[in-house]
TORKOL-4160 file (C-alpha; in steps of 0.2 Angstrom, whole numbers, padded with zeros to 4 digits, m for minus):
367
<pt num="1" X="1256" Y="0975" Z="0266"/>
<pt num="2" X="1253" Y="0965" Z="0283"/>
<pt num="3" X="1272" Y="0959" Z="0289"/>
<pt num="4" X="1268" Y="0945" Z="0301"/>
<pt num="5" X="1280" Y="0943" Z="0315"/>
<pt num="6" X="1294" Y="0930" Z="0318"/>
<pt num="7" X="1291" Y="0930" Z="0338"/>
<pt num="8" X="1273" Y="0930" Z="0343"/>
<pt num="9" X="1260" Y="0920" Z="0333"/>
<pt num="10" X="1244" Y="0930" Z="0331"/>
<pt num="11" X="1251" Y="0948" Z="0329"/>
<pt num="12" X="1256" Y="0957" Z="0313"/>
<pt num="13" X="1261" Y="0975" Z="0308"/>
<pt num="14" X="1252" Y="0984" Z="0296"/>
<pt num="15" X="1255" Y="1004" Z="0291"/>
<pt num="16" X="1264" Y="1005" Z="0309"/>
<pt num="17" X="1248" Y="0998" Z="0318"/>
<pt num="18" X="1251" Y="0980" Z="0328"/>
<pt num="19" X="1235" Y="0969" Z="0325"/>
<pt num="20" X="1229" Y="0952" Z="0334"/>
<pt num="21" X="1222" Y="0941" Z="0322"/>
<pt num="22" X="1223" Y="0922" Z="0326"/>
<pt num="23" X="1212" Y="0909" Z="0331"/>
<pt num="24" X="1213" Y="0900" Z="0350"/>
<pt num="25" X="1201" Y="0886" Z="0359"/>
<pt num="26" X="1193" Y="0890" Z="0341"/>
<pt num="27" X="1189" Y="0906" Z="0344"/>
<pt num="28" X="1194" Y="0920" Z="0332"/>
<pt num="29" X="1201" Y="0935" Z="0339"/>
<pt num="30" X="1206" Y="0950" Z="0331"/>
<pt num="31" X="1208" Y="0967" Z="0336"/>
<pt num="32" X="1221" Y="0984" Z="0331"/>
<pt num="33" X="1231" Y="0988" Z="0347"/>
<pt num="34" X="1243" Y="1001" Z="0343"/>
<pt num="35" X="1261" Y="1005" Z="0334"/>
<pt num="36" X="1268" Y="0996" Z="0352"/>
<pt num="37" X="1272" Y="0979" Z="0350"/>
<pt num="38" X="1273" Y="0976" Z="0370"/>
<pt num="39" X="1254" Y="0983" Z="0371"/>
<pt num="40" X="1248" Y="0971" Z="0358"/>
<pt num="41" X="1256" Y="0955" Z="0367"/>
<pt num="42" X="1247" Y="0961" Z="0383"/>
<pt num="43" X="1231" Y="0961" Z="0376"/>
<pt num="44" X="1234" Y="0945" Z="0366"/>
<pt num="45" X="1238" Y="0937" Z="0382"/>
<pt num="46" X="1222" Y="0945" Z="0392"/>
<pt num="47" X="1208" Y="0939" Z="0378"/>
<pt num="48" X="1217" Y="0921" Z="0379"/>
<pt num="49" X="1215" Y="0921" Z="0396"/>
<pt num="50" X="1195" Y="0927" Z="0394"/>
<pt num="51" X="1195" Y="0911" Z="0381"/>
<pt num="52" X="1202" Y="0900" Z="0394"/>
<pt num="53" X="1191" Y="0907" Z="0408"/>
<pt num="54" X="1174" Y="0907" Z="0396"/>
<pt num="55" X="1171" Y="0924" Z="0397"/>
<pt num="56" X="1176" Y="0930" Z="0379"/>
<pt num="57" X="1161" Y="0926" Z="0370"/>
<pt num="58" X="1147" Y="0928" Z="0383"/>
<pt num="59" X="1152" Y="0944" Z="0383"/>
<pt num="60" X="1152" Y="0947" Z="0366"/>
<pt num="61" X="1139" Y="0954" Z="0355"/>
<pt num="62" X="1129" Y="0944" Z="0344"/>
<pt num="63" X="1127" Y="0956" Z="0331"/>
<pt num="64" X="1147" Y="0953" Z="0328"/>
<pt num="65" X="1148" Y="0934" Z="0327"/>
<pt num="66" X="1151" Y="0924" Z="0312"/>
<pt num="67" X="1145" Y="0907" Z="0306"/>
<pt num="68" X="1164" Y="0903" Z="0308"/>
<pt num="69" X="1167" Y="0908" Z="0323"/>
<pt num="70" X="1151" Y="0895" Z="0327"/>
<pt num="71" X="1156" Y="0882" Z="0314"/>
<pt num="72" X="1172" Y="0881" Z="0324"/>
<pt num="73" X="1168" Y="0880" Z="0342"/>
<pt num="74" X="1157" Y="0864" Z="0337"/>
<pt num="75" X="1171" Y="0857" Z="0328"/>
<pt num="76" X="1182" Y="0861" Z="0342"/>
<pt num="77" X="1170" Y="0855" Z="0356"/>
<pt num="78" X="1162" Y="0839" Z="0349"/>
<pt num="79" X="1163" Y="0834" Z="0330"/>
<pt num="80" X="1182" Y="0830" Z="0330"/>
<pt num="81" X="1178" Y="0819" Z="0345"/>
<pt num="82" X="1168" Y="0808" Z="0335"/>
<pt num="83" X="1171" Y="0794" Z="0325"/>
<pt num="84" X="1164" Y="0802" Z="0308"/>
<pt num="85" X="1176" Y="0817" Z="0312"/>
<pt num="86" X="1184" Y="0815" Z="0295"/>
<pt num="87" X="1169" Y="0816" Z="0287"/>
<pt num="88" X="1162" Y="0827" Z="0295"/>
<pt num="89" X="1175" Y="0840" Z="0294"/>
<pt num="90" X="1172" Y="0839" Z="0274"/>
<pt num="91" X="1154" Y="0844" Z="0277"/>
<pt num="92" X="1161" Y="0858" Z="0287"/>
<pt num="93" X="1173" Y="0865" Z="0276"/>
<pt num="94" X="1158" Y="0867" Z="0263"/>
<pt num="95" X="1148" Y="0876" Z="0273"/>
<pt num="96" X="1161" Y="0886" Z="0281"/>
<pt num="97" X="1166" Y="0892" Z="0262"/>
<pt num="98" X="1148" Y="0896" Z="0260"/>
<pt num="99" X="1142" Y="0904" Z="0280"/>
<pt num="100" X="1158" Y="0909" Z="0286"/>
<pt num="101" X="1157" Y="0926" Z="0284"/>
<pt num="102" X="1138" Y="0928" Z="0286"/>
<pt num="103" X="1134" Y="0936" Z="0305"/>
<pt num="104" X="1125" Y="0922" Z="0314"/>
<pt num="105" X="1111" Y="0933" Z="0322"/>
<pt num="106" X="1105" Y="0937" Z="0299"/>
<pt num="107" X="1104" Y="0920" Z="0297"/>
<pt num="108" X="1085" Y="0916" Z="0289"/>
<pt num="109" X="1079" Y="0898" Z="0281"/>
<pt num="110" X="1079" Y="0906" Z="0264"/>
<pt num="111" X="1099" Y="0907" Z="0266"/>
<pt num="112" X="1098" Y="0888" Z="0269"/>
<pt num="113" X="1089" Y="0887" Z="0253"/>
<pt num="114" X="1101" Y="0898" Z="0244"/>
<pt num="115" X="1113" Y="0886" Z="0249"/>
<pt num="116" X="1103" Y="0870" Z="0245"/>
<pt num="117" X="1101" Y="0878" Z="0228"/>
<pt num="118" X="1120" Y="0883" Z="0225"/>
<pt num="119" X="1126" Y="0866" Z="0228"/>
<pt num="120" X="1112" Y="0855" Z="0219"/>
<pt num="121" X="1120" Y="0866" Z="0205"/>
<pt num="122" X="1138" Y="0861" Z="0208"/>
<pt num="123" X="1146" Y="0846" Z="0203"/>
<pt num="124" X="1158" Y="0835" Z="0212"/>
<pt num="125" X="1176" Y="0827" Z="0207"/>
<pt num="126" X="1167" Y="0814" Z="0194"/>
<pt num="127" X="1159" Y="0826" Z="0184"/>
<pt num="128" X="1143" Y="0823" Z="0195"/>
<pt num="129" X="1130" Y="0833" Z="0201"/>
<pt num="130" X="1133" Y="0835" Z="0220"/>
<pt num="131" X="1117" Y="0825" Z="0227"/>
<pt num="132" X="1101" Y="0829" Z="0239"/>
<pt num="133" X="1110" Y="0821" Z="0252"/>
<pt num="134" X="1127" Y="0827" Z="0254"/>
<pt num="135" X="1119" Y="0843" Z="0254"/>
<pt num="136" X="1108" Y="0837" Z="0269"/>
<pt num="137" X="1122" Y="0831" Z="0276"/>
<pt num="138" X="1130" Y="0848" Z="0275"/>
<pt num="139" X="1117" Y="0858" Z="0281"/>
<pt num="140" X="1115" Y="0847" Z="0296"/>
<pt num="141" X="1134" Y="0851" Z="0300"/>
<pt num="142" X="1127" Y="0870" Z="0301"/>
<pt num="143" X="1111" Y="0865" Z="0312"/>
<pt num="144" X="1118" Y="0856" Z="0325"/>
<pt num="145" X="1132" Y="0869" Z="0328"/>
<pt num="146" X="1120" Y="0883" Z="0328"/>
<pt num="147" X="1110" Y="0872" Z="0343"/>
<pt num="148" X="1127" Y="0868" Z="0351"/>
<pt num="149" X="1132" Y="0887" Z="0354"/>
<pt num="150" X="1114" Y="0889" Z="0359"/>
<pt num="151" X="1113" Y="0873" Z="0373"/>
<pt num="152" X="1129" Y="0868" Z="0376"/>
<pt num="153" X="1143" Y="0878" Z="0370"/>
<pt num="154" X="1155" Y="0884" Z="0383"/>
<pt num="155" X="1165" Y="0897" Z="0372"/>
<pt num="156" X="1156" Y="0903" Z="0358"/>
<pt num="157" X="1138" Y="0904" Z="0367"/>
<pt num="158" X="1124" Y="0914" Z="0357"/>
<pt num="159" X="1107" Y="0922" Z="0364"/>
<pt num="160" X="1098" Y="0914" Z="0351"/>
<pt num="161" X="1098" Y="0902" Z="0337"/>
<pt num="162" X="1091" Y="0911" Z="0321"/>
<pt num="163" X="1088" Y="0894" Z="0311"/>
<pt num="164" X="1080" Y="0887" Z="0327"/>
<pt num="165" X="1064" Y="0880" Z="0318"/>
<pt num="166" X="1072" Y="0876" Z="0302"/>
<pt num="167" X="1075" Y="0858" Z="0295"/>
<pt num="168" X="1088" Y="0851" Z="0284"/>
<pt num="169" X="1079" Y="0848" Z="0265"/>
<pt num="170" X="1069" Y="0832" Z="0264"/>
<pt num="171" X="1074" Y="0818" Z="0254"/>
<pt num="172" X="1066" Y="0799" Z="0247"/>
<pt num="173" X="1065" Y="0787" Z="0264"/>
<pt num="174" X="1077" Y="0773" Z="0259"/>
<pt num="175" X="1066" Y="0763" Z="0269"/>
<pt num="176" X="1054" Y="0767" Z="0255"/>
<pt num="177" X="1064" Y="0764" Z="0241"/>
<pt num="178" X="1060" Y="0748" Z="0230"/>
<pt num="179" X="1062" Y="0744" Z="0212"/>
<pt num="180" X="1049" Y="0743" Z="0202"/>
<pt num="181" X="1037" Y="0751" Z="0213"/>
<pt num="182" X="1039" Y="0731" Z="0224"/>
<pt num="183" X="1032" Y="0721" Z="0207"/>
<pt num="184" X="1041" Y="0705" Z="0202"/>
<pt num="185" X="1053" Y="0706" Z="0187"/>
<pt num="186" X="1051" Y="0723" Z="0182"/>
<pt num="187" X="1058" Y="0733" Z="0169"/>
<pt num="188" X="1071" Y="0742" Z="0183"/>
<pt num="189" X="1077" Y="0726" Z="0188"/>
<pt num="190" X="1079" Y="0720" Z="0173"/>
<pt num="191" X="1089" Y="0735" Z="0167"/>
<pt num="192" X="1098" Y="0733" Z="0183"/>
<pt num="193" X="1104" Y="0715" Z="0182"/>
<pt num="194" X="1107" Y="0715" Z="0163"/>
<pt num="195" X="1122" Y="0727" Z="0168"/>
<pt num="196" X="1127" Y="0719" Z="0182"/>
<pt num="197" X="1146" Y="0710" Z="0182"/>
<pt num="198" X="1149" Y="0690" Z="0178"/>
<pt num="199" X="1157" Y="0690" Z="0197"/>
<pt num="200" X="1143" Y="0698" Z="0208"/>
<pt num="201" X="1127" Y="0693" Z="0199"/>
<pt num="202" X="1124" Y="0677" Z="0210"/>
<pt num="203" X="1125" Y="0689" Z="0224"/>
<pt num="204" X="1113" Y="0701" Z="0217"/>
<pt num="205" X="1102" Y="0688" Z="0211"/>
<pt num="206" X="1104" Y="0680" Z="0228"/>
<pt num="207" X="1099" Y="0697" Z="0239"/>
<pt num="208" X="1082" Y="0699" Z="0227"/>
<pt num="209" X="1075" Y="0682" Z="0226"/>
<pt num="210" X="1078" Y="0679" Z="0245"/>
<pt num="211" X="1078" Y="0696" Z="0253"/>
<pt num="212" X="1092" Y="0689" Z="0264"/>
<pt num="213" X="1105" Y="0703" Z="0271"/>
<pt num="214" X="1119" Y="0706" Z="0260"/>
<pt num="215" X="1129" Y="0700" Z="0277"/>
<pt num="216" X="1121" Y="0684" Z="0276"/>
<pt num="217" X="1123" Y="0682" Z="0257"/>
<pt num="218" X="1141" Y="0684" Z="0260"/>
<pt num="219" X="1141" Y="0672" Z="0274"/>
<pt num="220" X="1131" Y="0660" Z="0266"/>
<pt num="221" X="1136" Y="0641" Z="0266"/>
<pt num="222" X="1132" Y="0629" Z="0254"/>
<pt num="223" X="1128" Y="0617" Z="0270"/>
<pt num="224" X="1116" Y="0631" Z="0272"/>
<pt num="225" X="1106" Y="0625" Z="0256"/>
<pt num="226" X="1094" Y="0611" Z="0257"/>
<pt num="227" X="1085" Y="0599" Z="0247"/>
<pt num="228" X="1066" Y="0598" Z="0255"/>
<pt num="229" X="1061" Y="0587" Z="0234"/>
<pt num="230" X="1069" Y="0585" Z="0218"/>
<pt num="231" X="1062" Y="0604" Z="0214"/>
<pt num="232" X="1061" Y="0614" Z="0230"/>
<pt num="233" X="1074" Y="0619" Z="0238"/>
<pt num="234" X="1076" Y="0630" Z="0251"/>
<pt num="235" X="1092" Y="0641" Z="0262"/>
<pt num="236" X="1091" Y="0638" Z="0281"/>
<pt num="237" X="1100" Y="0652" Z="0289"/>
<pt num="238" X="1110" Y="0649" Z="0305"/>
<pt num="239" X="1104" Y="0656" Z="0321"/>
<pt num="240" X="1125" Y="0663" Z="0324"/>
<pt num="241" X="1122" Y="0673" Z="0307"/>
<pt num="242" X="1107" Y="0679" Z="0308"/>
<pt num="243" X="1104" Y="0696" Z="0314"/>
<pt num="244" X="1088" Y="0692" Z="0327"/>
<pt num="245" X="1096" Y="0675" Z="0333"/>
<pt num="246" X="1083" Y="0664" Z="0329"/>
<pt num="247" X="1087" Y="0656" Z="0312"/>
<pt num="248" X="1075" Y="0656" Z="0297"/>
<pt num="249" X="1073" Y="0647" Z="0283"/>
<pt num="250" X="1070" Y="0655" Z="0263"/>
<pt num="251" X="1063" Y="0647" Z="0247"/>
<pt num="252" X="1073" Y="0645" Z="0233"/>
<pt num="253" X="1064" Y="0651" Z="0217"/>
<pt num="254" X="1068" Y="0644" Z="0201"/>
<pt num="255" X="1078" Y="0655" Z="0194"/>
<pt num="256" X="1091" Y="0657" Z="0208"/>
<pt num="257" X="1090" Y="0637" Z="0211"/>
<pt num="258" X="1097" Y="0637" Z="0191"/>
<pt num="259" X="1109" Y="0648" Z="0197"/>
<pt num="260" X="1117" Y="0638" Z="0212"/>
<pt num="261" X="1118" Y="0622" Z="0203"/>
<pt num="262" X="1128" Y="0633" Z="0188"/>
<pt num="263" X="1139" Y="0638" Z="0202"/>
<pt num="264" X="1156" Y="0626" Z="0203"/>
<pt num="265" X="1156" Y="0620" Z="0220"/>
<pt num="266" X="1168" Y="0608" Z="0228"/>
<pt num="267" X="1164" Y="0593" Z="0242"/>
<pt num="268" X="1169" Y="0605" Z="0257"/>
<pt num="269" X="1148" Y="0609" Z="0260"/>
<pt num="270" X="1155" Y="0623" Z="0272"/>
<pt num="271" X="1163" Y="0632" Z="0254"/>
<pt num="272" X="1157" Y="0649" Z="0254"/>
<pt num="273" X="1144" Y="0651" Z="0240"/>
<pt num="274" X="1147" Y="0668" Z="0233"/>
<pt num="275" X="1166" Y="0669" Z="0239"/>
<pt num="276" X="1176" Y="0686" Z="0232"/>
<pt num="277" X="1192" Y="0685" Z="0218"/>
<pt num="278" X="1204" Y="0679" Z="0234"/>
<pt num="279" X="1191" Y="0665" Z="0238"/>
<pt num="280" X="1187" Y="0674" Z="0254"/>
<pt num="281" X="1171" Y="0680" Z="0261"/>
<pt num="282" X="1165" Y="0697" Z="0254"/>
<pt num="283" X="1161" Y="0713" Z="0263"/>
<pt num="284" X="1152" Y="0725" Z="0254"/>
<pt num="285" X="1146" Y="0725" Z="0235"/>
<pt num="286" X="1138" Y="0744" Z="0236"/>
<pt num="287" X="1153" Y="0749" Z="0224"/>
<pt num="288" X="1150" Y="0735" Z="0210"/>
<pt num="289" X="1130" Y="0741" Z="0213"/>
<pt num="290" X="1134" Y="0756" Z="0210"/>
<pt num="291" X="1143" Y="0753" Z="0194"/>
<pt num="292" X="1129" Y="0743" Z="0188"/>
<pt num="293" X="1114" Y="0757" Z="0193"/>
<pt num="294" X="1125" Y="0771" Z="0184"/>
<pt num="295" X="1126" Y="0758" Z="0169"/>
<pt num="296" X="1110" Y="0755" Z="0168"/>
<pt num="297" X="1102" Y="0773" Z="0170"/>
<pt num="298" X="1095" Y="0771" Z="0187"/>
<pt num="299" X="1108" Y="0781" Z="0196"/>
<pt num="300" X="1092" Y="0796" Z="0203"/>
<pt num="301" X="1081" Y="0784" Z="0209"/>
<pt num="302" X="1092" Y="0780" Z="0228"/>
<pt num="303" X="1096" Y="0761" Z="0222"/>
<pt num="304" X="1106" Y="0754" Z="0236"/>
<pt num="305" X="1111" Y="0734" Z="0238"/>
<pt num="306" X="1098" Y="0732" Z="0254"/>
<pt num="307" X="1082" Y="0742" Z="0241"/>
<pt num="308" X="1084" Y="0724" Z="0234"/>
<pt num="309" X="1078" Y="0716" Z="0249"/>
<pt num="310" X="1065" Y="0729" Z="0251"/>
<pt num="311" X="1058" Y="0723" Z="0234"/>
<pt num="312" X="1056" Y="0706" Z="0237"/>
<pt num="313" X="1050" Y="0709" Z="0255"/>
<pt num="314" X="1038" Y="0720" Z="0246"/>
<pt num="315" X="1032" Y="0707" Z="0234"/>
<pt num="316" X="1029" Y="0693" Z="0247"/>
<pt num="317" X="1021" Y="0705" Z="0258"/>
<pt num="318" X="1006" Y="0704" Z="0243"/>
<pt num="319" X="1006" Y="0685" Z="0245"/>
<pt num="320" X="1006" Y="0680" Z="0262"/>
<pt num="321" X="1012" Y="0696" Z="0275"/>
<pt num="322" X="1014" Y="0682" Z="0288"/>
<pt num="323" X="1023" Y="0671" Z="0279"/>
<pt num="324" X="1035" Y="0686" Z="0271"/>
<pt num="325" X="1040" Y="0692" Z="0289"/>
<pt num="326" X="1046" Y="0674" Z="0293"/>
<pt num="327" X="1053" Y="0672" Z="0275"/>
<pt num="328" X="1064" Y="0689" Z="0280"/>
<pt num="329" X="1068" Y="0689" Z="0297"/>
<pt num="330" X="1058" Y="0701" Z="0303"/>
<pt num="331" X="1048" Y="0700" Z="0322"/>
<pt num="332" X="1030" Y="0694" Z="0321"/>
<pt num="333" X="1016" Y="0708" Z="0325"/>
<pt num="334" X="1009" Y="0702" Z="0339"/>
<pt num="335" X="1006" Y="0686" Z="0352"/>
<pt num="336" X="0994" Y="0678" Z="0340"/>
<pt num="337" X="1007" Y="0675" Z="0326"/>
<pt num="338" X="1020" Y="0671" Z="0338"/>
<pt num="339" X="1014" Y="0657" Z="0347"/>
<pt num="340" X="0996" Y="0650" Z="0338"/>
<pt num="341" X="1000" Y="0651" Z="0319"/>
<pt num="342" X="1012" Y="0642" Z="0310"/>
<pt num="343" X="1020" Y="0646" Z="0296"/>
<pt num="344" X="1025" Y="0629" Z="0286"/>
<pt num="345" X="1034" Y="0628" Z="0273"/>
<pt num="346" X="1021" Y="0625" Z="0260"/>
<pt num="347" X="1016" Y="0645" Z="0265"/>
<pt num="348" X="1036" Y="0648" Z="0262"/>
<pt num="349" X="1036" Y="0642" Z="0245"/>
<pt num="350" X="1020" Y="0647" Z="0238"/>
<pt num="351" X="1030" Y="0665" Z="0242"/>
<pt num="352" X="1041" Y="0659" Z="0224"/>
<pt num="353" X="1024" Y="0652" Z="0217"/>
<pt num="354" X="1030" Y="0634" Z="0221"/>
<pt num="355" X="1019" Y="0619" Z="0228"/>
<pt num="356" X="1025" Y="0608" Z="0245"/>
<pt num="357" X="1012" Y="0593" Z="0244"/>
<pt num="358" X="1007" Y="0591" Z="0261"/>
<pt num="359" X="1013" Y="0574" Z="0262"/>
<pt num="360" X="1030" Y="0581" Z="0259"/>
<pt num="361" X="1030" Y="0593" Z="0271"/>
<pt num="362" X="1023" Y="0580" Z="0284"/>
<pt num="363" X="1039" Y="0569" Z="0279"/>
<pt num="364" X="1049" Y="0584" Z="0280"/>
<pt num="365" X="1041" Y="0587" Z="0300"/>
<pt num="366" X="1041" Y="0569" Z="0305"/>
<pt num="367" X="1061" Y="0567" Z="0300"/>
């Protein structure tokens, strides 16, 4: 049995033989010296001073390096520099347990598959299978460092990157992810929202009728609602809080305009409309959501609080585009929207199939 020693971290006796085995600068080194203890700290000391002096692993052959040994230098040179190091160093540990020992220069795209494979199969801390995306997420740990040792990596270089033309396993673009394929009203949403908590469903009714950003729901004023007639309504969103500086305005469909005038509400018109259990502005629902998708059996489709927005921008893009990229905030196309058309507000609430008489909306201009 190994017997470590008491003195000098990194050596240990085994059957009468000193051995190096320790990791430095993250480098693994390991090596039998000899049955004399002197000898073994020399040559510790020298392959520390070829680790310092970058020199160890240039040197080194390929042949013999581990995905550790790779996994490690990344870690050691760049990811726990970042911000996401925490994270990060959890989608390292998987892939360690799974490449570590592998040599780095065997490495094909059917391992990465094999490992794709293995953990889709797994199942995380709440009984769940672990999902296309930590496994992305995990695999992208092992890409990056393999491009590191072959680009920038100072100690643990390597000739040549054997996973150089894979790619991580594809998943669903959120930026694609709608409910109900972007139809009003669907049976998705209606699963969705029937499962949905007393507390948040003016917030979630509030990001699908007006494709606001859950940001600005939370923020949202009641000064920031206005009366254009007795029936039509409409949120003016400040130019301060919205995420383009220029201020929008958002037609209030029925359904959400029942809502608000259900909602107790006080004189102060700059109360928050959707304020948390505290009375205090809110700063993420995607936990409440996320109860609410698992509820209602929707939890493989991707749902996320902002796919709500992509719904509704979805289904005023099929009315009137123009009108649907003012409505949500986003830039107009080109010159000729920008600064010839005008999108009224009659356009705005035809979005909610509601009618603004013109001679409304001509009061509504002239005040």
């Amino acid at each position: 049995m190994a017997r470590n020693t008491d003195n000098v971290k990194g050596l240990y006796l085994r059957g009468g033989v000193w051995h190096i085995d320790c990791r430095f600068r993250g480098q693994r080194l390991t090596q039998a010296v000899g049955p004399d203890k002197t000898q073994a700290i020399d040559v510790l000391r020298l392959w520390k001073t070829r680790v310092t002096n970058e020199e160890y692993f240039p040197n080194r052959a390929q042949g013999s390096l581990t995905c550790t040994a790779v996994l490690s230098a990344y870690w050691t040179e760049h990811l726990q520099h970042t911000g996401y190091a925490h994270v990060a160093k959890f989608f390292l540990d998987r892939v360690d347990s799974f490449f570590g020992s592998m040599a780095v220069k065997s490495l094909t795209e059917q391992d990465v598959a094999d490992y794709s494979r293995t953990r889709g199969a797994q199942k995380n801390n709440r009984g769940e299978l672990i999902s296309s995306t930590t496994t992305r997420h995990e695999l992208g740990i092992l890409l990056q460092a393999l491009r590191h040792c072959a680009t920038r990596s100072k100690s643990c270089k390597i000739q040549k990157n054997p996973l150089a033309e894979a790619r991580r396993p594809k998943g669903a673009d959120p930026k694609r992810i709608v409910l109900d394929d972007g139809t009003a009203n669907g049976e998705q949403w209606q699963a969705l929202y029937s499962e949905v908590c007393a507390a948040d469903r003016g917030v979630v009714l509030c990001l699908f009728e007006t494709a606001m950003r859950p940001a600005e729901v939370f923020s949202m004023r009641w000064s920031w609602v206005e009366q254009v007639t007795p029936d039509l309504w409409l949120i003016r969103v400040p130019a301060e809080n919205e995420k383009t500086s220029r201020g929008r305005e958002i037609p209030i469909s029925p359904s959400l305009l029942a809502h608000l005038k259900a909602v107790p509400r006080t004189n102060d018109v700059d109360a928050l409309v959707f304020p948390n259990h505290y009375g205090k502005e809110r700063h993420d629902i995607r936990v409440a959501f996320g109860g609410a998708v698992e509820r209602a059996g929707l939890q493989n489709h991707g749902f996320t609080p902002y796919c709500l927005r992509r719904t509704r921008v979805s289904i005023w893009d099929s009315i009137d585009p123009a009108a649907a990229r003012i409505a949500s905030g986003h830039s107009p196309l080109d010159v000729h929207e920008l600064h010839y058309v005008r999108i009224g507000r009659a356009r705005l609430f035809r979005l909610v199939g509601l009618e603004l008489a013109a001679r409304e909306e001509y009061k509504v201009v002239a005040a």
